[in-house]
DOGU-978983 format. One line per field, with one value per residue (C-alpha): residue in three letters; residue number from 1; x, y, z. Coordinates in nm, 4 decimals. Layout:
aa = ALA:...;
i = NUM:...;
u = X:...;
v = Y:...;
w = Z:...;
***
This chain:
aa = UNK:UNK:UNK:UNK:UNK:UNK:UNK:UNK:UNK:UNK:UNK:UNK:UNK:UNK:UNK:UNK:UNK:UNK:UNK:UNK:UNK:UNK:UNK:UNK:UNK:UNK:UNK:UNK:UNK:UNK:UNK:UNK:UNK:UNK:UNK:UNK:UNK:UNK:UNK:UNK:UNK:UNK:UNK:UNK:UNK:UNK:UNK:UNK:UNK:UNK:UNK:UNK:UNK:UNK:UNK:UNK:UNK:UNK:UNK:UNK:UNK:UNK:UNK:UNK:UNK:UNK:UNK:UNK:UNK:UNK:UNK:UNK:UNK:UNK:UNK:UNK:UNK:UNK;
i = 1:2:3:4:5:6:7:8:9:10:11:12:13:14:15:16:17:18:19:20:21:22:23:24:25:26:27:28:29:30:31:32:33:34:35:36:37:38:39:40:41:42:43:44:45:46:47:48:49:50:51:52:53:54:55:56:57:58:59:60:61:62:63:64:65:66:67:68:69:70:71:72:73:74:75:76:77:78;
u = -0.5639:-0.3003:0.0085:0.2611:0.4599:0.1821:0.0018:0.3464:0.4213:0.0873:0.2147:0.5100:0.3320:0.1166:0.3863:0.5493:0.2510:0.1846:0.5615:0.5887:0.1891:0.3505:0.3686:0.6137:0.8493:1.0348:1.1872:1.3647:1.2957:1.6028:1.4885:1.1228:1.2707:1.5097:1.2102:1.0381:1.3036:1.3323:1.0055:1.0023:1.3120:1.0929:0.7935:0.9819:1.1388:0.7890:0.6549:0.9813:0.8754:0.5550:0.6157:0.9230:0.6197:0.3985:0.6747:0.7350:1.0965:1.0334:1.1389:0.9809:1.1177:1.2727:1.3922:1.5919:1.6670:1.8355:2.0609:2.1084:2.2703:2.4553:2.6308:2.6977:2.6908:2.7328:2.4282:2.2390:2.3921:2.3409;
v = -0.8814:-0.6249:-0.7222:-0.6024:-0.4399:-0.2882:-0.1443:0.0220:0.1840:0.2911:0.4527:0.5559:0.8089:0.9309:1.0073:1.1807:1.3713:1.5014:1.5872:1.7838:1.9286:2.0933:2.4497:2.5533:2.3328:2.2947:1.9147:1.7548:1.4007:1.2786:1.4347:1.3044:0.9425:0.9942:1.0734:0.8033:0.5479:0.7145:0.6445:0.2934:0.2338:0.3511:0.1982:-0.1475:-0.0330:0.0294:-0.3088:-0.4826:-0.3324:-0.4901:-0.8401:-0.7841:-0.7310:-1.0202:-1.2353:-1.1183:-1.0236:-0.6875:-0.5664:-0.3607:-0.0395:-0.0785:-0.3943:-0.1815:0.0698:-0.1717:-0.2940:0.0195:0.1015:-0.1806:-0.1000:0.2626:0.3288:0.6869:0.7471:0.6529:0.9571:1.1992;
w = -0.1114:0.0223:0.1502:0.4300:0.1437:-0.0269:0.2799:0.3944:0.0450:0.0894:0.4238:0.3048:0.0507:0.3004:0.5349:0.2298:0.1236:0.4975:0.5315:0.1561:0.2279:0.5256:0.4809:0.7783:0.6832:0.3712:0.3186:0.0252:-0.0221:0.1129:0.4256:0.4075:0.3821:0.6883:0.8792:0.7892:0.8212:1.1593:1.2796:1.1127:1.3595:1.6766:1.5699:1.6117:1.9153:2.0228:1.9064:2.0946:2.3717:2.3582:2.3104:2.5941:2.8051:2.6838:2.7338:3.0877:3.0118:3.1977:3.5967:3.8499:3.8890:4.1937:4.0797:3.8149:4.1023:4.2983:3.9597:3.9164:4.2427:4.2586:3.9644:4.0572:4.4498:4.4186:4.2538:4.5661:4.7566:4.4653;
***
Protein backbone atom coordinates (compact mmCIF):
# COMPACT_ATOMS: atom_id res chain seq x y z
CA UNK A 1 0.00 0.00 0.00
CA UNK A 2 1.37 3.51 -1.06
CA UNK A 3 1.00 6.35 0.91
CA UNK A 4 0.48 10.24 0.39
CA UNK A 5 4.24 10.56 1.09
CA UNK A 6 5.35 7.87 -1.01
CA UNK A 7 3.19 8.65 -4.09
CA UNK A 8 4.50 12.42 -3.95
CA UNK A 9 8.29 11.43 -3.70
CA UNK A 10 7.34 9.41 -6.44
CA UNK A 11 6.19 12.77 -8.12
CA UNK A 12 8.72 14.64 -6.99
CA UNK A 13 11.38 12.50 -9.10
CA UNK A 14 9.40 12.63 -12.00
CA UNK A 15 9.04 16.26 -11.94
CA UNK A 16 12.88 16.24 -11.46
CA UNK A 17 13.65 13.86 -14.18
CA UNK A 18 11.32 15.86 -16.76
CA UNK A 19 12.91 19.20 -15.57
CA UNK A 20 16.91 17.79 -15.75
CA UNK A 21 15.72 15.53 -19.22
CA UNK A 22 14.98 18.94 -20.63
CA UNK A 23 17.35 19.81 -23.20
CA UNK A 24 16.59 23.70 -23.68
CA UNK A 25 16.94 24.35 -20.40
CA UNK A 26 19.74 23.87 -18.12
CA UNK A 27 18.59 23.69 -14.16
CA UNK A 28 20.55 22.92 -11.01
CA UNK A 29 18.70 21.13 -8.44
CA UNK A 30 18.13 23.93 -6.30
CA UNK A 31 16.23 25.29 -9.14
CA UNK A 32 14.31 22.01 -9.99
CA UNK A 33 13.04 22.00 -6.28
CA UNK A 34 11.90 25.75 -6.42
CA UNK A 35 9.82 24.76 -9.24
CA UNK A 36 8.37 22.17 -7.73
CA UNK A 37 7.69 23.69 -4.43
CA UNK A 38 6.18 26.32 -6.68
CA UNK A 39 3.70 24.31 -8.25
CA UNK A 40 3.00 22.35 -4.96
CA UNK A 41 1.94 25.99 -3.66
CA UNK A 42 -0.58 26.46 -6.77
CA UNK A 43 -1.71 23.12 -6.79
CA UNK A 44 -3.25 23.85 -3.22
CA UNK A 45 -4.33 27.12 -4.28
CA UNK A 46 -6.06 25.23 -6.96
CA UNK A 47 -7.54 22.59 -4.63
CA UNK A 48 -8.73 25.70 -2.16
CA UNK A 49 -10.36 26.90 -4.79
CA UNK A 50 -12.30 23.92 -5.20
CA UNK A 51 -13.65 23.14 -1.97
CA UNK A 52 -14.36 27.29 -1.71
CA UNK A 53 -16.75 26.33 -4.41
CA UNK A 54 -18.24 23.13 -2.91
CA UNK A 55 -18.80 24.94 0.07
CA UNK A 56 -20.59 27.77 -1.68
CA UNK A 57 -18.18 30.37 -0.27
CA UNK A 58 -17.95 31.89 -3.85
CA UNK A 59 -19.89 35.34 -5.54
CA UNK A 60 -21.23 36.15 -8.81
CA UNK A 61 -19.25 38.32 -10.74
CA UNK A 62 -21.18 41.16 -10.61
CA UNK A 63 -21.64 40.54 -7.13
CA UNK A 64 -17.75 41.14 -6.89
CA UNK A 65 -18.25 44.07 -9.40
CA UNK A 66 -20.44 45.83 -7.25
CA UNK A 67 -17.76 45.27 -4.01
CA UNK A 68 -15.53 46.26 -6.08
CA UNK A 69 -16.93 49.61 -6.93
CA UNK A 70 -17.94 50.34 -3.79
CA UNK A 71 -14.65 50.22 -2.55
CA UNK A 72 -13.10 52.27 -5.34
CA UNK A 73 -15.70 54.66 -7.17
CA UNK A 74 -13.34 55.80 -9.67
CA UNK A 75 -12.87 52.67 -11.21
CA UNK A 76 -16.43 52.76 -12.48
CA UNK A 77 -15.62 55.88 -14.68
CA UNK A 78 -12.28 54.48 -15.91
Amino acid sequence: MTTDGQNELVGFHQFVGEQLANANVDLSLEQVLALWRHRQRENEAIREGLRAVEEGRVMTVEEHMRRMYERHPSLKDA
